[in-house]
C-alpha positions as CSV (number, residue, x, y, z in Angstrom):
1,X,45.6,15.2,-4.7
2,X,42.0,15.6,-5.8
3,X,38.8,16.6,-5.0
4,X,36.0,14.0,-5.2
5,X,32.6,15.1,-5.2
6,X,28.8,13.6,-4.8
7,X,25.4,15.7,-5.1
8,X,23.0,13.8,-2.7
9,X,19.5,14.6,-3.7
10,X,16.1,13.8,-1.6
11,X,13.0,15.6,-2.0
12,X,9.7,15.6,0.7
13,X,7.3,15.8,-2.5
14,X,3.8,15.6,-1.2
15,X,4.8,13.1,2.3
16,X,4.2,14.2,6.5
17,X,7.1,15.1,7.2
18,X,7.1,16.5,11.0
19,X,5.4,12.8,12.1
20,X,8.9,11.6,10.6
21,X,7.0,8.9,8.7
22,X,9.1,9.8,5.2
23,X,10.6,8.4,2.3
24,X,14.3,7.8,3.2
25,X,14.7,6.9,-0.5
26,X,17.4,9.5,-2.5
27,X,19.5,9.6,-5.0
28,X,23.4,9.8,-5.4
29,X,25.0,11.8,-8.7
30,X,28.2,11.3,-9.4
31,X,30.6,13.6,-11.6
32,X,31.6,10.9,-14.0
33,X,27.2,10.4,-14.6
34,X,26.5,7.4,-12.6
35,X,23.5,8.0,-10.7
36,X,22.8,5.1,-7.6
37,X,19.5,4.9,-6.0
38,X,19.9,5.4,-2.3
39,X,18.1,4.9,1.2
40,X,18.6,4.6,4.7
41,X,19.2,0.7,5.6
42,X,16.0,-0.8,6.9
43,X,17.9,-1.8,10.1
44,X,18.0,1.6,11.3
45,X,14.6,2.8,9.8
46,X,11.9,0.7,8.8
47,X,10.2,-0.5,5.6
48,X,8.3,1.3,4.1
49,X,10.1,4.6,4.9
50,X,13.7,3.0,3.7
51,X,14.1,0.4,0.4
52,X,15.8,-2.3,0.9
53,X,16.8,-2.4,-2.7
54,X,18.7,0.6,-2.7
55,X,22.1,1.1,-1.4
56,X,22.4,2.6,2.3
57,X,25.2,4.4,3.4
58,X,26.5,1.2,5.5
59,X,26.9,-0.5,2.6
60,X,28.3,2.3,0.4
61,X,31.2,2.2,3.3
62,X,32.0,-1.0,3.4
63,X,31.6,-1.2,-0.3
64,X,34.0,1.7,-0.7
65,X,36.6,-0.1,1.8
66,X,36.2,-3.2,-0.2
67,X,37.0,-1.4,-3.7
68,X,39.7,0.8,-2.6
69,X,41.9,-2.5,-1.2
70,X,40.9,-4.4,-4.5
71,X,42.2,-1.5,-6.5
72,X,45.7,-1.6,-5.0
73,X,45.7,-4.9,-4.5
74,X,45.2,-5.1,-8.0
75,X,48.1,-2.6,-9.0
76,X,50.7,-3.8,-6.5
77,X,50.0,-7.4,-7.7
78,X,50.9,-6.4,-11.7
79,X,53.5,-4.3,-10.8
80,X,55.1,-7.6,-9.1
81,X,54.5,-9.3,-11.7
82,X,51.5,-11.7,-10.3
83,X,48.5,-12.2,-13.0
84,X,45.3,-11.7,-11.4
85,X,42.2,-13.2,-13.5
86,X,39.6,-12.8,-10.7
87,X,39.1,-11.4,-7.9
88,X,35.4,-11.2,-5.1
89,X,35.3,-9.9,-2.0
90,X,32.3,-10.5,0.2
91,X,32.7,-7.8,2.6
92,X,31.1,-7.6,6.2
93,X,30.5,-4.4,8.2
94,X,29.4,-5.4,11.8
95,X,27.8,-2.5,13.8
96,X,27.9,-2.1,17.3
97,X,27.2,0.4,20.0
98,X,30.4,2.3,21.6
99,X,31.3,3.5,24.3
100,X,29.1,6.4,24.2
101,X,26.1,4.3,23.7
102,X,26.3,5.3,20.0
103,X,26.1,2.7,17.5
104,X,29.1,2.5,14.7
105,X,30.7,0.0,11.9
106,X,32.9,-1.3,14.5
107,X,34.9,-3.6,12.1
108,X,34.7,-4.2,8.2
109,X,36.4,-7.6,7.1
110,X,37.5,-8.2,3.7
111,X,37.3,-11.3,2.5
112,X,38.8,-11.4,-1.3
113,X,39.4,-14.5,-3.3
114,X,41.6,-14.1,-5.4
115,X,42.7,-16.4,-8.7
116,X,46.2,-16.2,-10.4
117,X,47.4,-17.1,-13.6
118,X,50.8,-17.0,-15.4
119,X,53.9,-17.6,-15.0
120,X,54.1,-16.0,-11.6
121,X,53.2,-18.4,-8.7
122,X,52.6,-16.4,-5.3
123,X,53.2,-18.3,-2.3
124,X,50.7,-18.0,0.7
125,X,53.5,-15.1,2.4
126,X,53.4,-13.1,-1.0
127,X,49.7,-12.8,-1.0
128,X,49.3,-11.8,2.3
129,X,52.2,-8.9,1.8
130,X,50.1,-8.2,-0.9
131,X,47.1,-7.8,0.9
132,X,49.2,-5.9,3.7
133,X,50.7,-3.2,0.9
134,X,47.4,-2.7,-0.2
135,X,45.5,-2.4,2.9
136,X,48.7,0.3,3.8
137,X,47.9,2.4,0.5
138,X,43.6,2.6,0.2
139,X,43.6,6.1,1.3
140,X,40.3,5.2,2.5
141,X,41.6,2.4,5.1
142,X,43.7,5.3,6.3
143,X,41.1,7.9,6.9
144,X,38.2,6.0,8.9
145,X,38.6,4.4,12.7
146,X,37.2,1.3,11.8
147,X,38.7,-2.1,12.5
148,X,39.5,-3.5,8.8
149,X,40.4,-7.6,8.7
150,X,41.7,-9.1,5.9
151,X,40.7,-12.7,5.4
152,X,42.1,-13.5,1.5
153,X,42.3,-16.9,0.1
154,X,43.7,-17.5,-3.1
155,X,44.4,-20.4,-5.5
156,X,46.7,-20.5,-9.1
157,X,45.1,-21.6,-12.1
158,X,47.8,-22.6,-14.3
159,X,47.3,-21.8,-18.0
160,X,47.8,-24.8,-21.0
């Protein structure tokens, strides 16, 4: 077991602040260097105090969900024996209010395609035991109450 860290940095500069009309934008560091610009998502504050082209925390969690499923889907699938040449999800967080009038990612659905090669040919039931293992591992899947759907489709390219 590990410990996983993140400095989140945002600085007020010369802005207002106590009229709340500030720069959401920020900056995530993380311990292997990467550095992602980061914001609030312009559906929850507006333009121009959020940037639409940086990543915002909504997006960052169903990106994470997304990555952690791909990553074990990916490891189950070589350990089987499956060759995996591609693989893209477009992931969908949908937000909603709750029952305490609060609003929350309700559901995230995963929608990978995924493209075999080799001499391994999945069937439709492998891939979706696949998927089901790897949804069962993401240690992420298993720490948030989110709904998560899968929604794969796959296809076999057969190599020459």
């Amino acid at each position: 077991m590990g410990i996983h860290t993140a400095t989140i940095e945002w600085q007020r500069h010369a802005q207002p602040f106590l009229d709340n009309r500030y720069s959401r934008v920020h900056r995530w560091r993380f311990d292997g260097g990467a550095e992602v610009p980061a914001s609030s998502s312009p559906h929850v504050v507006r333009v121009p105090f959020s940037d639409p082209s940086c990543v915002d925390p909504e997006e960052a969690y169903v990106a994470a969900l997304s990555s952690c499923h791909m990553l074990w889907f990916l490891s189950i699938a070589a350990s089987r024996g499956y060759c995996v040449d591609r693989y893209v999800d477009q992931a969908e967080g949908l937000m909603a209010r709750g029952e305490n009038g609060k609003e929350w990612i309700i559901r995230v659905t995963l929608a990978p395609q995924v493209v075999f090669s080799g001499t391994g040919v999945p069937t439709d039931e492998v891939v979706a035991n696949l998927h089901h293992e790897a949804h069962k591992e993401c240690f992420l899947a298993q720490s948030v109450r989110s709904d998560i759907q899968i929604v794969p489709t796959w296809e076999y390219q057969a190599t020459n």
